[in-house]
N, CA, C and O atoms as CSV, one atom per row, in Angstrom:
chain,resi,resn,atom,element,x,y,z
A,1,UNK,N,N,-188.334,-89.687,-78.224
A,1,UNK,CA,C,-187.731,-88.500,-77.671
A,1,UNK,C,C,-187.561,-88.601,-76.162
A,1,UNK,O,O,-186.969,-87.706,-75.559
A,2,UNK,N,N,-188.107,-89.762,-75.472
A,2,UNK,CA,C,-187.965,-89.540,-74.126
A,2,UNK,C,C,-186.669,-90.135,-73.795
A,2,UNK,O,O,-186.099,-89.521,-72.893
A,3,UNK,N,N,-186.095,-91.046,-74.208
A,3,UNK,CA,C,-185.016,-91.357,-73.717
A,3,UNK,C,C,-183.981,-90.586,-73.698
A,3,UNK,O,O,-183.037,-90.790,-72.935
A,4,UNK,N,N,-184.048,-89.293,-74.803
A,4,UNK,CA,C,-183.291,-88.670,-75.409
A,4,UNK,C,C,-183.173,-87.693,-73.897
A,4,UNK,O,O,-182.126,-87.463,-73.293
A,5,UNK,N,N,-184.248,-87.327,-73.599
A,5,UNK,CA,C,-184.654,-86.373,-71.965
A,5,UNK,C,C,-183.694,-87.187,-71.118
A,5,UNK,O,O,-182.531,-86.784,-71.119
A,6,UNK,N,N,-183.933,-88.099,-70.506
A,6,UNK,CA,C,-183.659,-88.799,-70.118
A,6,UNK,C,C,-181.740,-89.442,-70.142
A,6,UNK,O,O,-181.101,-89.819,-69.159
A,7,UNK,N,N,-181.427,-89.393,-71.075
A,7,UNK,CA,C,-180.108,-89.319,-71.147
A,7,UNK,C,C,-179.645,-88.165,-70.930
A,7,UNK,O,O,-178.924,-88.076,-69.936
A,8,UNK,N,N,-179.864,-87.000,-71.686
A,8,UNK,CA,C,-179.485,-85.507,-71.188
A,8,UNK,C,C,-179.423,-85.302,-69.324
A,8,UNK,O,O,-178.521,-84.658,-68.788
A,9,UNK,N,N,-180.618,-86.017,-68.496
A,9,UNK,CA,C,-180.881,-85.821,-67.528
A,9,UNK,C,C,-180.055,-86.422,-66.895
A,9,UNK,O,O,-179.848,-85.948,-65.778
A,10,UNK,N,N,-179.272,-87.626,-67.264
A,10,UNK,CA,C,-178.314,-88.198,-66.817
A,10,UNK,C,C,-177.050,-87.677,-66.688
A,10,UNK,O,O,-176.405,-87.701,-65.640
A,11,UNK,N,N,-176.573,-87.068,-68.036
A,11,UNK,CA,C,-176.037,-86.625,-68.527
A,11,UNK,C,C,-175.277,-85.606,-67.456
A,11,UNK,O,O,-174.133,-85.542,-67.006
A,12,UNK,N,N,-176.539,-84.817,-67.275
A,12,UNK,CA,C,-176.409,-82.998,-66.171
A,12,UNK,C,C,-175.967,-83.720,-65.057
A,12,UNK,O,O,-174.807,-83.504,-64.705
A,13,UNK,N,N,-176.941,-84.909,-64.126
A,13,UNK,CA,C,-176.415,-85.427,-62.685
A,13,UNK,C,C,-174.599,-86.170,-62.476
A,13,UNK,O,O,-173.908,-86.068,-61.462
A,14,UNK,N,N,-174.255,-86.814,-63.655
A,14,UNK,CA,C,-173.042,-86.827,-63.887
A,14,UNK,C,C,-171.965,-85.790,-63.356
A,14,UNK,O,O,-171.214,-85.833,-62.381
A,15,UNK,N,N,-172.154,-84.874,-64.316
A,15,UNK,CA,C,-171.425,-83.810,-64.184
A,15,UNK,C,C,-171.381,-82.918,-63.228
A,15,UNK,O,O,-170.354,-82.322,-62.904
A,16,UNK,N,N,-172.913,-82.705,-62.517
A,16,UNK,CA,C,-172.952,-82.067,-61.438
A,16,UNK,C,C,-171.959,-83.114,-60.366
A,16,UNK,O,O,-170.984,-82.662,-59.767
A,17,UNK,N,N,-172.285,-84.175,-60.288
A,17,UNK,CA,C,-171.729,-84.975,-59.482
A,17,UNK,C,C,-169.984,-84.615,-59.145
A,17,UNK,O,O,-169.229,-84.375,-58.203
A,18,UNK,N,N,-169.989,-84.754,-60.459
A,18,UNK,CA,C,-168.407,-84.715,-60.600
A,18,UNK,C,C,-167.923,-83.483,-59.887
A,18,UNK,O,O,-167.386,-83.453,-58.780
A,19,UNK,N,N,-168.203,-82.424,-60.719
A,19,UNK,CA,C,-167.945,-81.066,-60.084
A,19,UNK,C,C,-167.978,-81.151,-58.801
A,19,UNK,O,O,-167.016,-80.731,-58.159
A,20,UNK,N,N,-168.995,-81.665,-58.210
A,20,UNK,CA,C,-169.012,-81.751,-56.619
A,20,UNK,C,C,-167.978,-82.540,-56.290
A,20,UNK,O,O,-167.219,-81.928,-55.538
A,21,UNK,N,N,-167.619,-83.617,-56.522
A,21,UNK,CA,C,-165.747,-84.458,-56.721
A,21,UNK,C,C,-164.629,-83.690,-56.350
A,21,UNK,O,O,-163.928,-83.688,-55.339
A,22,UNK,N,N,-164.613,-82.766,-57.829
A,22,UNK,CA,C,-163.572,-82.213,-58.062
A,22,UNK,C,C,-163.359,-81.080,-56.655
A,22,UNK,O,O,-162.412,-81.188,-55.875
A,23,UNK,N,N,-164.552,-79.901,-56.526
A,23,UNK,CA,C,-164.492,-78.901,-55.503
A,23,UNK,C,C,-163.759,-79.885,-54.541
A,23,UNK,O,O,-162.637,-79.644,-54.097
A,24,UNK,N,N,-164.544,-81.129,-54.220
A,24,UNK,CA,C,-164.033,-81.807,-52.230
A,24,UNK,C,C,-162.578,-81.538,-52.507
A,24,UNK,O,O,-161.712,-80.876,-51.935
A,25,UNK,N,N,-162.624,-82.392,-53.738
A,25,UNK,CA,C,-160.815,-82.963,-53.329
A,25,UNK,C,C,-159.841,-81.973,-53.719
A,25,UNK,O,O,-158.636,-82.055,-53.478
A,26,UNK,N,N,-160.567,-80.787,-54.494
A,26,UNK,CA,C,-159.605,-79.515,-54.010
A,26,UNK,C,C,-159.649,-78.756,-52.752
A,26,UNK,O,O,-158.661,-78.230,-52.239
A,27,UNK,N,N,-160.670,-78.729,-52.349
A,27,UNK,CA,C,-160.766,-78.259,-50.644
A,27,UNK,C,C,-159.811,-79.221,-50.065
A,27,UNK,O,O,-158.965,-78.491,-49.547
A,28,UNK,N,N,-159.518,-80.257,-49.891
A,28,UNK,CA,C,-158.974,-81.505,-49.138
A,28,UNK,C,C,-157.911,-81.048,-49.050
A,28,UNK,O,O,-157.443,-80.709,-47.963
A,29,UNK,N,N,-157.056,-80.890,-50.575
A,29,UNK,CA,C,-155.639,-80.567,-50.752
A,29,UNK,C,C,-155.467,-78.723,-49.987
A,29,UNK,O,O,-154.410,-78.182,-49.661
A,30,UNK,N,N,-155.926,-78.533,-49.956
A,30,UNK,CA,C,-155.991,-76.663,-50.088
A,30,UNK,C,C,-156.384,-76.919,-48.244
A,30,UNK,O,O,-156.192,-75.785,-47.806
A,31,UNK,N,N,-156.727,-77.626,-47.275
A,31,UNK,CA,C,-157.089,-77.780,-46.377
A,31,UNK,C,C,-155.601,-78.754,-45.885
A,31,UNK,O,O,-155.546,-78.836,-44.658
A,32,UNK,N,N,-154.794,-79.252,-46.381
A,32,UNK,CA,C,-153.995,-80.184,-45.847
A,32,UNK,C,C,-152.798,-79.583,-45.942
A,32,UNK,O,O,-152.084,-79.805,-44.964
A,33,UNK,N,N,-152.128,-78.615,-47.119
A,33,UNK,CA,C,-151.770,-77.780,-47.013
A,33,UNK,C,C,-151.459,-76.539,-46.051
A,33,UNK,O,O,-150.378,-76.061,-45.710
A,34,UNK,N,N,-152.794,-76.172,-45.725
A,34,UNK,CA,C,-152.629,-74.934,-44.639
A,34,UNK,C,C,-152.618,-75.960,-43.278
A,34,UNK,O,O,-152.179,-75.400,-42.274
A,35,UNK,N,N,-152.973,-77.172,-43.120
A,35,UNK,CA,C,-152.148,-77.770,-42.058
A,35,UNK,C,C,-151.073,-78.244,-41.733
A,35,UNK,O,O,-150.766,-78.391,-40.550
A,36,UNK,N,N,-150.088,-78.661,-43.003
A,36,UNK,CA,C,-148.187,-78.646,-43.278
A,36,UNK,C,C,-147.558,-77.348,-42.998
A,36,UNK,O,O,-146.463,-77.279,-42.440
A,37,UNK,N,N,-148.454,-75.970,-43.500
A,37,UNK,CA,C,-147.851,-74.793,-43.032
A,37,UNK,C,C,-147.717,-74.453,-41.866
A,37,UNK,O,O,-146.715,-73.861,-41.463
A,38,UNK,N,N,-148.980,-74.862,-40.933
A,38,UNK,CA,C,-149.311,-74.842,-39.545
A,38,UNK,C,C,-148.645,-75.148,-38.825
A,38,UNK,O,O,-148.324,-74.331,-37.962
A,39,UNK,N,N,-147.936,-76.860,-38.797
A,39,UNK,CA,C,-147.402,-77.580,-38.246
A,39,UNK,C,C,-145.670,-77.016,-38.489
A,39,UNK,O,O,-144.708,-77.175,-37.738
A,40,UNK,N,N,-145.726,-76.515,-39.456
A,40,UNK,CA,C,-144.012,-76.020,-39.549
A,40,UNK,C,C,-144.169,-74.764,-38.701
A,40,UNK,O,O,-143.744,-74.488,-37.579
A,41,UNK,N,N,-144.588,-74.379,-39.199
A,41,UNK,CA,C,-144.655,-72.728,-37.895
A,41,UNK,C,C,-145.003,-72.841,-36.195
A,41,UNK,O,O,-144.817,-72.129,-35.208
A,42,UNK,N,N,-145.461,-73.833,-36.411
A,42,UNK,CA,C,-145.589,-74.551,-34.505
A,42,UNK,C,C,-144.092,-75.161,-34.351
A,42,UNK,O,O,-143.461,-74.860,-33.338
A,43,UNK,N,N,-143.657,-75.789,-35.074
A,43,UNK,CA,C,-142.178,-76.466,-35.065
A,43,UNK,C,C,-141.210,-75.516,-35.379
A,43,UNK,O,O,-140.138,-75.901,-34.912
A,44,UNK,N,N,-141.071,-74.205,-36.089
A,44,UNK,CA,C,-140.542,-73.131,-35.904
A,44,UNK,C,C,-140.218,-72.914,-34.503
A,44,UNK,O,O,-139.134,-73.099,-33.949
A,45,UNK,N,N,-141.936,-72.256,-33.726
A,45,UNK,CA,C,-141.849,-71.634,-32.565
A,45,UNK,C,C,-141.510,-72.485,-31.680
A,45,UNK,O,O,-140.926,-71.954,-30.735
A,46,UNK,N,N,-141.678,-73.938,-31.574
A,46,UNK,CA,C,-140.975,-74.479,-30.265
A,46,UNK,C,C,-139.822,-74.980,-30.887
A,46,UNK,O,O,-139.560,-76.162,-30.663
A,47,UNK,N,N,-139.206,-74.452,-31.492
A,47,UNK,CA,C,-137.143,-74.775,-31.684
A,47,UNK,C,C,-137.103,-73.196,-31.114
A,47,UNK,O,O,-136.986,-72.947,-29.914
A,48,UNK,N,N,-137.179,-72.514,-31.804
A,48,UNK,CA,C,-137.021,-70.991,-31.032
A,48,UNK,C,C,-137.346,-71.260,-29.432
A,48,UNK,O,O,-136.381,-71.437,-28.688
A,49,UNK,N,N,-138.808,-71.297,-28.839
A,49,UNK,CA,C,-138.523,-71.373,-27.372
A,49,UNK,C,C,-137.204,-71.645,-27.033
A,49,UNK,O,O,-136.380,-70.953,-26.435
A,50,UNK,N,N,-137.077,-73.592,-27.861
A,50,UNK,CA,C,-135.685,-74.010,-26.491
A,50,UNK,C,C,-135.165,-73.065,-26.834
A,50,UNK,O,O,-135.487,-72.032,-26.248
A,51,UNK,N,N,-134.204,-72.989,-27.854
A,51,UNK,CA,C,-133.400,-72.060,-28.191
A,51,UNK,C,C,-132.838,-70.880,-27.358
A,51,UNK,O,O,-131.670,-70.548,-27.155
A,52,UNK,N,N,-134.145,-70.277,-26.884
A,52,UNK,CA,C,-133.793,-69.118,-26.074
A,52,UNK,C,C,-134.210,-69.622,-24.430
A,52,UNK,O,O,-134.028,-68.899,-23.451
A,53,UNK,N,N,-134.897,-71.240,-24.365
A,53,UNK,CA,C,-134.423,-71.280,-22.830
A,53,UNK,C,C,-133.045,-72.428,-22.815
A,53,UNK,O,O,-132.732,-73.125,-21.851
A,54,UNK,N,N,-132.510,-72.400,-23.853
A,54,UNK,CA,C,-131.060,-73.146,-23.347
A,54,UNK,C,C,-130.115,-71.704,-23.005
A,54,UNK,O,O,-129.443,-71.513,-21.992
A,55,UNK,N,N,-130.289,-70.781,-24.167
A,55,UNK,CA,C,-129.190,-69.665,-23.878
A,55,UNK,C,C,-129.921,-69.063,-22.404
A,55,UNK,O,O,-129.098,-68.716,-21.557
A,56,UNK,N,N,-130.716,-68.981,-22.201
A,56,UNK,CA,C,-131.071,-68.598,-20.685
A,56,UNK,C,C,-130.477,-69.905,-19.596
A,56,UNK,O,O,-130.217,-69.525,-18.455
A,57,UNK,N,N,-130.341,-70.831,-19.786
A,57,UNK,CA,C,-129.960,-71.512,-18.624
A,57,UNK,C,C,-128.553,-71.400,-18.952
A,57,UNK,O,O,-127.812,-70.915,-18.097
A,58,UNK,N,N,-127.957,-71.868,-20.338
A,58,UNK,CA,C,-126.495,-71.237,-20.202
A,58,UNK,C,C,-126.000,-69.722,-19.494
A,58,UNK,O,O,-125.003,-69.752,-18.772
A,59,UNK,N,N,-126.335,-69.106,-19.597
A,59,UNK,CA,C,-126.213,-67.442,-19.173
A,59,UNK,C,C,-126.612,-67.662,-17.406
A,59,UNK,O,O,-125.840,-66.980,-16.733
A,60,UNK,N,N,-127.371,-68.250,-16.760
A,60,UNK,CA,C,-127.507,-68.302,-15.534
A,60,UNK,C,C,-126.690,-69.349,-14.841
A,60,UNK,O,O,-126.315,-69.295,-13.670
A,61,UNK,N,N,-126.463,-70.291,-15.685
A,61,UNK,CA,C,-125.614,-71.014,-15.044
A,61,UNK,C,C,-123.962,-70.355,-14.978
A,61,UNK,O,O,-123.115,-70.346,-14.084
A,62,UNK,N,N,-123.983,-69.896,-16.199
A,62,UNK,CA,C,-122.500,-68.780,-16.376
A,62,UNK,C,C,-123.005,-67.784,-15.151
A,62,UNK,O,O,-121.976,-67.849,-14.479
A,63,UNK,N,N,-123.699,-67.085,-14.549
A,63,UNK,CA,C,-123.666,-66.242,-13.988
A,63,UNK,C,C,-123.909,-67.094,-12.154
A,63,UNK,O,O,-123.679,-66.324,-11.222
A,64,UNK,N,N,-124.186,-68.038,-11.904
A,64,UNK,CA,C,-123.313,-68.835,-10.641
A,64,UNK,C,C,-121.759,-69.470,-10.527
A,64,UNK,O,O,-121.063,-69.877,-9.597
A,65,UNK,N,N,-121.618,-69.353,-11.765
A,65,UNK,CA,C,-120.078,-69.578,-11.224
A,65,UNK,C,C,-119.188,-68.191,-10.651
A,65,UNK,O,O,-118.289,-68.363,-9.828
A,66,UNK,N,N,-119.548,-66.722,-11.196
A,66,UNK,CA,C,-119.155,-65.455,-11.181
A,66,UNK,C,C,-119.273,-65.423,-9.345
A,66,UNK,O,O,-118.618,-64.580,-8.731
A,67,UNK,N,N,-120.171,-66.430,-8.598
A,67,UNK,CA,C,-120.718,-66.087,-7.231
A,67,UNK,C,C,-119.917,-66.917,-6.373
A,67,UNK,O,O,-120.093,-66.896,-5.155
């Protein structure tokens, strides 16, 4: 009967193991993710900046020729 313990006991550290596997490498993905979202919304906001400092230097430069 002891081996029988003994395999069961194996058995549980396995699986615990695993589970602990599985959680990382869903945190990993679920963590790499909200950093692709990150990085697009930073690359959003600096196309918007230029965006609105080209139409600002267009508009000031249009407004020295008026002088």
């Amino acid at each position: 009967m002891r081996s029988a313990s003994r395999h069961m006991s194996r058995v549980g550290v396995l699986a615990v193991c695993g589970l602990l596997l599985v959680g990382a490498l869903t945190g990993c993905s679920t963590t790499q993710e909200k950093a692709a979202r990150q990085q697009a919304r930073a690359k959003h906001i600096l196309e918007a900046r230029e965006k609105r400092q080209d139409r600002r230097s267009k508009s000031h430069d249009h407004g020295s020729d008026k002088r």
